[in-house]
C-alpha positions in Angstrom: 3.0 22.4 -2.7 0.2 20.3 -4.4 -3.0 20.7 -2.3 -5.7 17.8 -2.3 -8.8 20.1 -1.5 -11.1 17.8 -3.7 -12.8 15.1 -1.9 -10.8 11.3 -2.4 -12.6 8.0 -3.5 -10.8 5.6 -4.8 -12.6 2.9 -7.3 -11.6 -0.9 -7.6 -13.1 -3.8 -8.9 -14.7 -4.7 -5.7 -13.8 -1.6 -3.4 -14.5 2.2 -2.9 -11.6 3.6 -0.6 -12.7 6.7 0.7 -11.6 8.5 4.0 -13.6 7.4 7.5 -16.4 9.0 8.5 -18.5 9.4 11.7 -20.8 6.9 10.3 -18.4 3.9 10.1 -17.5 3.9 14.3 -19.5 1.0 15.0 -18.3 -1.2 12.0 -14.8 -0.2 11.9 -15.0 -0.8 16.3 -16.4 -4.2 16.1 -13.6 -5.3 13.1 -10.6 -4.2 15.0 -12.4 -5.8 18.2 -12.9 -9.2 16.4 -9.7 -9.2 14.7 -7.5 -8.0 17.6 -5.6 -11.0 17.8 -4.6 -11.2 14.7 -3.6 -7.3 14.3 -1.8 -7.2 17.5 1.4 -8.5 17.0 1.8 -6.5 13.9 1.1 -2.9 15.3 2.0 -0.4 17.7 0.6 -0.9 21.2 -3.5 0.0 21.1 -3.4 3.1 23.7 -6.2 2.5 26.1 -9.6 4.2 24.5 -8.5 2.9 20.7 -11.9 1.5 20.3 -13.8 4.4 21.8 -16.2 6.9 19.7 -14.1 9.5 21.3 -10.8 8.1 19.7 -12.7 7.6 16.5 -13.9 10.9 16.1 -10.2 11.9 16.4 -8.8 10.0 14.2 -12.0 11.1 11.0 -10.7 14.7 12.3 -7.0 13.4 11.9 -8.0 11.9 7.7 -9.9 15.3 7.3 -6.9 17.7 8.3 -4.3 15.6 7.3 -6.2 15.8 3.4 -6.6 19.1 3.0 -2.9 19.7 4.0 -1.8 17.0 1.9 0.3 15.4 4.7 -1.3 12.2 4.0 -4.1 10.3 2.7 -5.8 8.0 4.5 -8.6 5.6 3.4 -11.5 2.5 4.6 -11.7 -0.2 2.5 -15.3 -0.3 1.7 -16.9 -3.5 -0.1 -19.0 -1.8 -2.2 -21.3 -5.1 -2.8 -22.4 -4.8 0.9 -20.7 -1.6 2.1 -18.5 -3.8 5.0 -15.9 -1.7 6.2 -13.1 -4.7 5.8 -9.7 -2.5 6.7 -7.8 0.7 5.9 -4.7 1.8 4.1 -2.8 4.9 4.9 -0.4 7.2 2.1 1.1 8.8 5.2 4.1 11.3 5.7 3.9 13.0 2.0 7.5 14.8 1.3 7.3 17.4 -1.2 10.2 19.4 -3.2 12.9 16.9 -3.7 11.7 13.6 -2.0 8.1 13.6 -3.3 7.6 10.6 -1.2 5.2 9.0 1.0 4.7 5.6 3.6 2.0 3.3 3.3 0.8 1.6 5.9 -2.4 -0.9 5.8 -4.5 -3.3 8.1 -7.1 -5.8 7.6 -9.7 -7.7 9.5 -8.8 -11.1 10.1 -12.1 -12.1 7.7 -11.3 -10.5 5.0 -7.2 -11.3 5.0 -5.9 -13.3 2.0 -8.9 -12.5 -0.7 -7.2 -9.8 -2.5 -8.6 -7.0 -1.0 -5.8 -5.5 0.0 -4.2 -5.9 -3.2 -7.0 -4.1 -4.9 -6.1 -1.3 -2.4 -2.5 -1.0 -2.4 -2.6 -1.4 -6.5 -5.2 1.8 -6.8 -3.3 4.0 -3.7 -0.3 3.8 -5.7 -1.6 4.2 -8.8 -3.1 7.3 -7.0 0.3 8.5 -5.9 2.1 8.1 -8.7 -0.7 9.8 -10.9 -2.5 12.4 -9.1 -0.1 13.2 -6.2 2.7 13.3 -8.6 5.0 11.2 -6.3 7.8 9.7 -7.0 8.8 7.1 -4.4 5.9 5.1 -2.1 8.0 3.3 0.9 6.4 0.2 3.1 7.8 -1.3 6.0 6.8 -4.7 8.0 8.3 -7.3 10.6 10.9 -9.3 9.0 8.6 -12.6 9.6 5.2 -11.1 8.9 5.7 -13.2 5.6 1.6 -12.3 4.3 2.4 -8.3 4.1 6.1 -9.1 2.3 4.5 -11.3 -0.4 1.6 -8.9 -0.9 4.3 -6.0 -1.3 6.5 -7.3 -3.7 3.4 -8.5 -5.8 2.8 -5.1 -5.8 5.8 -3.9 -7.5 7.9 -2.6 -3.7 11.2 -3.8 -3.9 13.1 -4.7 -0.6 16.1 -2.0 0.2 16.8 -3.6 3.5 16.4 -3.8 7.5 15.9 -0.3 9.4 17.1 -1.2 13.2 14.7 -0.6 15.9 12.4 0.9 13.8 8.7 1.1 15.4 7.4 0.4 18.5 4.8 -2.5 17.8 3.2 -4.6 20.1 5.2 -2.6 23.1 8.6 -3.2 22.0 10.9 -1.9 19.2 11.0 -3.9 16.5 13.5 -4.2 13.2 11.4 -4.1 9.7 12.2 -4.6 6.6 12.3 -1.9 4.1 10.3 -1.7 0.6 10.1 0.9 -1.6 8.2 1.4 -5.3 9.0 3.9 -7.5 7.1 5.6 -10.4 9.8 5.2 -13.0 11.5 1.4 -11.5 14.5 0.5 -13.7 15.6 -2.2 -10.8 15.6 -5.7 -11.6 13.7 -8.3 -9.7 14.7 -8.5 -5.7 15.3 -12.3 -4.3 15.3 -11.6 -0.7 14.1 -15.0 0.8 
C-alpha cells in the first residue's frame, strides 16, 4: 500500500489546499456559522458540538491520521492572497489493490460559492490522485437537484453513472444522490443527463 508520510499542499492559481490545522478553528467556525443556511440542506445533520474547538481538534486529529494511513486526504481551501479559509474538499475512502479508488466530497462558504474556487480545488485534488496517489477512479455524489455541485462536476471531467437509493443521511433524512465518477484513463463519451 502507497503511504503518504510527506506533508500535502496543494498549489492553484489562487489557492494553497493543505490539511486543517489548530490555527484555523476560529476562521473555519465563524464560515460554517455564517454560511449554515446555505450548507444545511446539502449535508448530513451537524451533531450538536460541530462548531466547538473540541470537535475541531478532532476532526485536525482525524486529517492527520487519516494521511499518514493513506485512508484519505483531506484539505482547507486557503486563499493564499489573504489566507481566508473559504471551504474544504475531502479525497475520502482510498481503496487500494484492485479498486484504487477514492470519494470526494467538498463544501464552501456561501461567500465564496460560484467564483471558481472550488473548481481550482477539485481540478488540482484530482490531478493529485490520479498522479501521485496513483488512483484510478475518483467518485462524487450529490442531491439530485443540488444543480451548482452537478454542473461544477461534470465541468470537471465526472461523468454521471446514476442514482444510488437512500444513499446518505443529509439534513436528517435519507436522501437519493446521483452518482459521478472520473477516471484516469476516460474513453466515455460525453454524458447528457439533464
Amino acid at each position: 500500500m502507497l503511504r503518504t508520510r510527506r506533508k500535502v499542499r496543494l498549489e492553484t492559481e489562487r489557492l494553497t489546499l493543505r490539511p486543517p490545522s489548530h490555527a484555523d478553528f476560529r476562521q473555519w467556525a465563524a464560515l460554517r456559522q455564517e454560511s449554515a443556511e446555505f450548507l444545511q440542506p446539502w449535508e448530513p445533520t451537524w451533531a450538536g458540538d460541530h462548531l466547538t474547538r473540541k470537535s475541531f481538534t478532532n476532526r485536525v486529529y482525524w486529517a492527520q491520521r487519516s494521511i499518514a494511513n493513506g485512508t484519505a486526504v483531506p484539505l482547507f481551501l486557503i486563499r493564499r492572497s489573504d489566507e481566508s479559509v473559504l471551504g474544504a474538499i475531502t479525497l475520502d475512502h482510498i481503496r487500494r489493490g484492485p479498486a484504487q479508488a477514492g470519494t470526494t466530497g467538498y463544501w464552501i462558504g456561501e461567500a465564496f460559492a460560484r467564483q471558481g474556487y472550488m473548481r481550482e480545488a477539485i481540478e488540482a485534488v484530482v490531478h493529485y490522485a490520479f498522479t501521485t496517489l496513483d488512483l484510478s477512479r475518483i467518485e462524487a455524489g450529490c442531491l439530485p437537484e443540488n444543480t451548482p455541485s452537478r454542473g461544477l462536476l461534470e465541468s470537471c471531467g465526472y461523468k454521471y453513472e446514476g442514482v444510488a437509493q437512500a444513499y446518505l443521511q443529509i439534513n436528517g433524512r435519507w436522501r437519493n444522490h446521483v452518482l459521478y465518477a472520473n477516471l484516469r484513463h476516460d474513453r466515455r463519451g460525453k454524458t447528457d443527463v439533464g
